[in-house]
C-alpha positions as CSV (number, residue, x, y, z in Angstrom):
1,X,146.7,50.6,107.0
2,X,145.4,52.9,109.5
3,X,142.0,55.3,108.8
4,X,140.8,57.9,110.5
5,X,137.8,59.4,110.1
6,X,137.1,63.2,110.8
7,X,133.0,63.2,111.2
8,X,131.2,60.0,112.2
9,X,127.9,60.9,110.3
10,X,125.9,59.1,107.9
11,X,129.2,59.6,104.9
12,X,131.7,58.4,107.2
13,X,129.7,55.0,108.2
14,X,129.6,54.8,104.5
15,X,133.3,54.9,103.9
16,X,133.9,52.5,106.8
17,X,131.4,49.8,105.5
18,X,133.7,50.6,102.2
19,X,137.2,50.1,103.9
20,X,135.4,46.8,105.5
21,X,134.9,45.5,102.3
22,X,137.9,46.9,100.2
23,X,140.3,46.5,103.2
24,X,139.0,44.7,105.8
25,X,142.3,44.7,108.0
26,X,142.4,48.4,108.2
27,X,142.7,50.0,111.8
28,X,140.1,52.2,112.0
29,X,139.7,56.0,113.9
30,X,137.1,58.3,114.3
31,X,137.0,62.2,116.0
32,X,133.3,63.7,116.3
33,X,133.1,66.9,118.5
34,X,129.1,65.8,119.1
35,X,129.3,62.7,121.2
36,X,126.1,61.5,120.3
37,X,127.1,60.8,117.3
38,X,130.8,59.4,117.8
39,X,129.1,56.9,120.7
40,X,126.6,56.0,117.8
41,X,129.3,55.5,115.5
42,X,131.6,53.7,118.5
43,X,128.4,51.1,118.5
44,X,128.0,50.7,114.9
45,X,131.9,50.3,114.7
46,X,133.2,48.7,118.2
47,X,135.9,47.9,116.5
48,X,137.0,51.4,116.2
49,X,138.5,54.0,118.2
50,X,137.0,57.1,119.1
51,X,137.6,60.4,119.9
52,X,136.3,63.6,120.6
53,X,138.4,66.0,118.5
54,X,140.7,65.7,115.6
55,X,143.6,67.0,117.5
56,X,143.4,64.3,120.0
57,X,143.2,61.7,116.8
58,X,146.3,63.1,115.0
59,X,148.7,63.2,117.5
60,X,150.5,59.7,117.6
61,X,153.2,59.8,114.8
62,X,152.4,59.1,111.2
63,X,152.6,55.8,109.1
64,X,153.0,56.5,105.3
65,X,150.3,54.7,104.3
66,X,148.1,56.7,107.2
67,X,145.0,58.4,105.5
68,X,142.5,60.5,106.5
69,X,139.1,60.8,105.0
70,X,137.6,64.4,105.6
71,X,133.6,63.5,106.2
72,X,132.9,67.0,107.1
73,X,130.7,69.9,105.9
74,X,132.8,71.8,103.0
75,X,133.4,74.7,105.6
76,X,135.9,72.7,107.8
77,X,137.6,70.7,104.6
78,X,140.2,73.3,104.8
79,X,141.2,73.4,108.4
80,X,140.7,69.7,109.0
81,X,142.9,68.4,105.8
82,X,145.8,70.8,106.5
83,X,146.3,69.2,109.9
84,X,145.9,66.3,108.8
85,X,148.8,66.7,106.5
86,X,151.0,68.7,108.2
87,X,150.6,65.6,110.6
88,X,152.4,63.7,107.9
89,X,149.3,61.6,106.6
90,X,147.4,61.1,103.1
91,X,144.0,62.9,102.8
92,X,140.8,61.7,100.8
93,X,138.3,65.0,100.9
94,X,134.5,64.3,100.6
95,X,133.2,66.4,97.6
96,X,132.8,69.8,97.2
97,X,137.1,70.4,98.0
98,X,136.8,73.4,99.5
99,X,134.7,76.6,99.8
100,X,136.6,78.1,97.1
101,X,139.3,78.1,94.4
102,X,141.6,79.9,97.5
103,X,141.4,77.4,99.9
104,X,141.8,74.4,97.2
105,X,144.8,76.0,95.7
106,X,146.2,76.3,99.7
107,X,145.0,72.7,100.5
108,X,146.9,71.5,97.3
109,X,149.8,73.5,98.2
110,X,150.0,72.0,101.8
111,X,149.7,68.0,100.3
112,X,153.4,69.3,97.8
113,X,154.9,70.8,101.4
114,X,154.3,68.1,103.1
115,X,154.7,65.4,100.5
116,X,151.3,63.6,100.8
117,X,148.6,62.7,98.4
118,X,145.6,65.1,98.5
119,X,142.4,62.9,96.8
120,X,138.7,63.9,96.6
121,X,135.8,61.8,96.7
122,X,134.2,63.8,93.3
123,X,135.6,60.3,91.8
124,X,132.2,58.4,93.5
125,X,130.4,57.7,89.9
126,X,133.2,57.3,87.8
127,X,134.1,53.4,86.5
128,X,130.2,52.5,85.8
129,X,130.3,50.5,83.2
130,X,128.1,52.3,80.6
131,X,131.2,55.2,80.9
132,X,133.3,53.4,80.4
133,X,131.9,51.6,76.9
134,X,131.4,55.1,75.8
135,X,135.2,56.3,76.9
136,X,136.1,52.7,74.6
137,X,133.8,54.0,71.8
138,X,134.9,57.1,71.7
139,X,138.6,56.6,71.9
140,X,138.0,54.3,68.8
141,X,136.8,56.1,66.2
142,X,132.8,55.0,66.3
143,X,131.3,58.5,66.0
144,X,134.3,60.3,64.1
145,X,134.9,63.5,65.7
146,X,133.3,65.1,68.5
147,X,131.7,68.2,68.7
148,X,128.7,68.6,71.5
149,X,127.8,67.0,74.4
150,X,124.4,67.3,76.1
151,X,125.0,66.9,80.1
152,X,121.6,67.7,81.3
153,X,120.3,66.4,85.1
154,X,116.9,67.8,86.2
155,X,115.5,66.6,89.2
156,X,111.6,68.5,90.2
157,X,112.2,68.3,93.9
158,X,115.4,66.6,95.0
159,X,117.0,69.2,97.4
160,X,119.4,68.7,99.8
161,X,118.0,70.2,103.3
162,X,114.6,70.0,102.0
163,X,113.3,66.5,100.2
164,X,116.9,64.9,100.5
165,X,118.1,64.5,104.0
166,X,115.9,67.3,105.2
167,X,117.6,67.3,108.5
168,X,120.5,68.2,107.2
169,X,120.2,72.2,107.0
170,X,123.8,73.3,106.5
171,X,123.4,72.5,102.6
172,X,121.1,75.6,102.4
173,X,123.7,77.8,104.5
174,X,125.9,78.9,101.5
175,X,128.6,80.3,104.6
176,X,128.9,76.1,105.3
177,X,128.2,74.4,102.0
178,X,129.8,77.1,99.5
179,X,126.8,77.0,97.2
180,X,124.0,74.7,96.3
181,X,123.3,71.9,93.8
182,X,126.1,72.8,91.8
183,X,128.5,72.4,94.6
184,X,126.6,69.1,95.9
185,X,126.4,67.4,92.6
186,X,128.5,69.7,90.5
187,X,131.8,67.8,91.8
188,X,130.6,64.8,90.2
189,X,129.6,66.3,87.2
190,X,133.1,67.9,86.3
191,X,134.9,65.1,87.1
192,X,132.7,62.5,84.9
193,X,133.0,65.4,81.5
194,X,137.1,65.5,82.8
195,X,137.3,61.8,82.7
196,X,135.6,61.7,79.2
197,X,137.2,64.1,77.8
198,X,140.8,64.7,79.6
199,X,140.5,68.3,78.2
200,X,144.2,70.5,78.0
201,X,141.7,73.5,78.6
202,X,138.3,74.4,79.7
203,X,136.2,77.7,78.7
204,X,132.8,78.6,81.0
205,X,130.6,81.0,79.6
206,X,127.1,82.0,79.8
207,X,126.4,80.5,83.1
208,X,122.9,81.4,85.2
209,X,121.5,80.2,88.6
210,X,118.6,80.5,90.3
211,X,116.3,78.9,92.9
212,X,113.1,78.2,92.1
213,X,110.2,78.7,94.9
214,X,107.8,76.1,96.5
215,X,105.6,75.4,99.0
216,X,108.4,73.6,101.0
217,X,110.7,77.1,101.1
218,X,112.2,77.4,104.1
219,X,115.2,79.1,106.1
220,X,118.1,79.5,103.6
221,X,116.5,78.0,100.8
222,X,117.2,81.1,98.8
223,X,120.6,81.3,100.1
224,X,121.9,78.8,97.4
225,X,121.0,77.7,94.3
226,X,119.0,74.7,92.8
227,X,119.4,75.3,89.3
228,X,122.0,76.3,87.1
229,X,123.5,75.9,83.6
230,X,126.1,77.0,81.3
231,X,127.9,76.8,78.3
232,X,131.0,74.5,78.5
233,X,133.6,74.6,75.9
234,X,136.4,71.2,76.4
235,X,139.5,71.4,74.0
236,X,141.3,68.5,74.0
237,X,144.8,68.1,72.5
238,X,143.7,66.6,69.7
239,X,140.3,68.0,67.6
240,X,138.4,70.6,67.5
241,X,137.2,71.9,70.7
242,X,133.6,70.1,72.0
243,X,131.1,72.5,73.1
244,X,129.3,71.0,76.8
245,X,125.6,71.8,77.3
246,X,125.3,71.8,80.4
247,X,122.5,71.7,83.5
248,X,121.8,70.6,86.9
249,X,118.8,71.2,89.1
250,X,117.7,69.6,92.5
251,X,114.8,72.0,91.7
252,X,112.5,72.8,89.1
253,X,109.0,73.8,87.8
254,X,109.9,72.5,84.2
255,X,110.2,68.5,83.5
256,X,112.6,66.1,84.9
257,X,115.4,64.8,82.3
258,X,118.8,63.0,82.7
259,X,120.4,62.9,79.4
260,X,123.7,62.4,79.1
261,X,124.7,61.9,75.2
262,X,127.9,63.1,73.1
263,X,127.3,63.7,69.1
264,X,130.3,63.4,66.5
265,X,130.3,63.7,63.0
266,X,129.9,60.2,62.7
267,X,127.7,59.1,65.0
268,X,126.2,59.7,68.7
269,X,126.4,57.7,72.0
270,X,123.7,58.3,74.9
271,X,124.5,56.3,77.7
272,X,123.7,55.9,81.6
273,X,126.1,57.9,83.5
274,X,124.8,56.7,87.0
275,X,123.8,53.3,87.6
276,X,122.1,53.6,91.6
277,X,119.6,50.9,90.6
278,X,119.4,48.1,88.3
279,X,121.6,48.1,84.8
280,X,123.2,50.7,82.6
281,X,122.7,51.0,78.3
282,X,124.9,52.7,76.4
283,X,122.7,53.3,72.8
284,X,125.2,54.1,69.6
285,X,123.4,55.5,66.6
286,X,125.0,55.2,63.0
287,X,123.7,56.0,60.1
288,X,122.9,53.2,57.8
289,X,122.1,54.0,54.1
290,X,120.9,57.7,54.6
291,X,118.5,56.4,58.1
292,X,119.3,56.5,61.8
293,X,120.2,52.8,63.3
294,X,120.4,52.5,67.1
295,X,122.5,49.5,68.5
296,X,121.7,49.2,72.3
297,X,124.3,47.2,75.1
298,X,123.0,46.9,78.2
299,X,125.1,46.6,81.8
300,X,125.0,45.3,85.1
301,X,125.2,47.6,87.8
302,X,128.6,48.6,88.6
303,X,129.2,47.6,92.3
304,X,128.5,49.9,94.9
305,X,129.3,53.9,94.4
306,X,130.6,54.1,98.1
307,X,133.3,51.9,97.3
308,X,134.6,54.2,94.6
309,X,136.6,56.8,96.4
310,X,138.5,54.7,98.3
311,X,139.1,52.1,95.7
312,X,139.9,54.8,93.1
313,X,142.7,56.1,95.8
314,X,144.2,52.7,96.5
315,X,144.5,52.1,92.8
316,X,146.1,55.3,92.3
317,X,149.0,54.7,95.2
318,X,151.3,53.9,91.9
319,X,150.5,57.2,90.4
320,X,152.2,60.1,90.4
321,X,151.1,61.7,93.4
322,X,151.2,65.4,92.0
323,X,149.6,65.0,89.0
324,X,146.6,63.1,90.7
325,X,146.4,66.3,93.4
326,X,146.4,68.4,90.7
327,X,143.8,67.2,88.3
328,X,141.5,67.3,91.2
329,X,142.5,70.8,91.8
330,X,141.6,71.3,88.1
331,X,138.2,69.7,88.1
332,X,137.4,72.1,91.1
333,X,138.5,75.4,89.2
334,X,136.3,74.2,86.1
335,X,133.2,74.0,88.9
336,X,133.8,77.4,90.3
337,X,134.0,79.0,87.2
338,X,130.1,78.9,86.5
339,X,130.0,80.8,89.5
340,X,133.0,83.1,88.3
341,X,131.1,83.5,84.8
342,X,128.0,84.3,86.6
343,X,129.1,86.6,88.7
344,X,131.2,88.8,85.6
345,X,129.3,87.9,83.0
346,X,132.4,86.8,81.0
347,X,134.2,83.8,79.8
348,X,136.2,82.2,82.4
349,X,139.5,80.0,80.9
350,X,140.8,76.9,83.0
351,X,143.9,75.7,82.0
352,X,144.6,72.1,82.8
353,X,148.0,71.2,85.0
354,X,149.3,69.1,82.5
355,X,149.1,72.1,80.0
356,X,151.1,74.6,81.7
357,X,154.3,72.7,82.0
């Protein structure tokens, strides 16, 4: 199998110390425009090959197992990934897709023409073991049915551009990054709540964003946002439709929390969605005899995140190539329509691929 690499920053290494460990006879390629950091790269890697632009990299002819992984800021994940499959090869994106629903829906497009598989890496935290319990309990019965889920992520000062990887500017240049926390950690959100609740159809509403100030403001900082919310409603195609709660901030002046729990008539699960560091729980509570009763499992931490995306697209090479491109697709269009909602004021309907056939 044969990688290649477009970017040969901090992400990339990441991916290549994956395919090392995943795939460790993979041929590996890299194009960077700044030589700096493709000689840096070249040194960390000496196995690989280098070069200094992505045309250069994509010329010889394509394998079918060839794949490219797009380690770029979201402003070039259009250009890049459409040469890369109109070269004939596979393409796993880094997260956020695109800038915009357009250029997804042109990148998704391009991956039918050309018959390739289009994958993005908003698949990094799924298959932690505390999800996955709660997928199990859910899909058996344990709380009855479902109604609410509370997805609610609220970091004081974790921006990116400012505390986190504050060399890193473009994430506060909305013309590069399409937006702020909710297109940096958004992606992971939507595809965690798709993966729990494989909705036929999602409805955005109510959605706000702002950017709180601080002491640390800088150029851009009010450019994109660092806190948003909205209200998400998931219908699946069985039940009654569950309502989402849902917030994310990389800044704010009110507490931290990170609760992610879903209630059902029956019963309620509140789990660790992310496991970075040490174990997961997953906490059911039942009522016994008229009085709350918490059971508690506790897990070990799920392997290393960094893996995911490029396990998660190996395991899926039996799958059906469209379907996989176009759930991805999906999980963008519910993202983008907080910003759609905010922007009209009105409810904004998503309709999942598998729904409109």
């Amino acid at each position: 199998m044969r990688l290649y690499l477009v970017g040969a920053g901090a992400i990339a290494r990441m991916h290549v110390a994956a395919a090392q460990r995943l795939i460790p006879e993979a041929e590996v390629h890299a194009a960077d425009s700044n030589g700096g950091v493709l000689n840096s790269f070249l040194e960390q890697f000496p196995q690989a090959h280098g070069y200094d632009s992505v045309e250069a990299m994509l010329q010889p002819p394509s394998l079918p197992d060839d794949l490219v992984i797009v380690a770029t800021p979201p402003s070039s994940h259009l250009a890049i990934s459409l040469a890369a499959m109109e070269s004939g090869r596979n393409v796993l994106c880094e997260k956020p897709l695109a800038l915009n629903v357009s250029e997804a829906q042109t990148m998704l497009a391009s991956a039918q023409a050309h018959g390739v598989r289009l994958a993005v890496c908003d698949v990094r935290l799924l298959g932690v073991a505390a999800s996955t319990r709660t997928k199990q309990l859910l899909e058996d019965g344990a709380i009855g049915d479902p109604y609410h889920v509370t997805w609610i992520n609220r970091a004081q000062r974790n921006r990116s551009g400012i505390e986190y990887q504050p060399a890193t500017k473009w994430f506060l240049n909305r013309s590069i990054s399409g937006g702020g926390t909710l297109m940096d950690w958004g992606p992971y959100d939507f595809a965690a709540l798709d993966d729990l609740l494989n909705p036929v159809r999602v409805e955005v509403s109510g959605a706000w964003l702002a950017s709180p100030r601080t002491a640390a403001a800088g150029p851009g900082e009010d450019d994109v946002e660092q806190h948003v919310g909205a209200t998400l409603r998931y219908f699946r195609s069985t039940g009654a439709p569950v309502t989402v709660t849902y917030e994310r901030a990389a800044c704010t002046h009110g507490r931290p929390q990170s609760t992610t729990e879903i209630e059902g008539a029956a019963g309620a699960i509140r789990w660790d969605w992310i496991d970075w560091v040490g174990e997961g729980a997953v906490t059911l509570t039942k009522d016994n005899e008229g009085t709350p009763q918490l059971t508690t499992e506790k897990f070990p931490q799920s392997g290393e995140a960094h893996d995911r995306p490029l396990a998660r697209y190996l395991e899926g090479l039996s799958e059906d190539t469209l379907r996989t491109s176009e759930r991805a697709l999906f999980r963008f269009q519910c993202l983008q329509a907080v910003y759609e909602s905010v922007a009209t004021g009105a409810r904004v309907i998503i309709d999942a691929p598998d729904s409109r056939r």
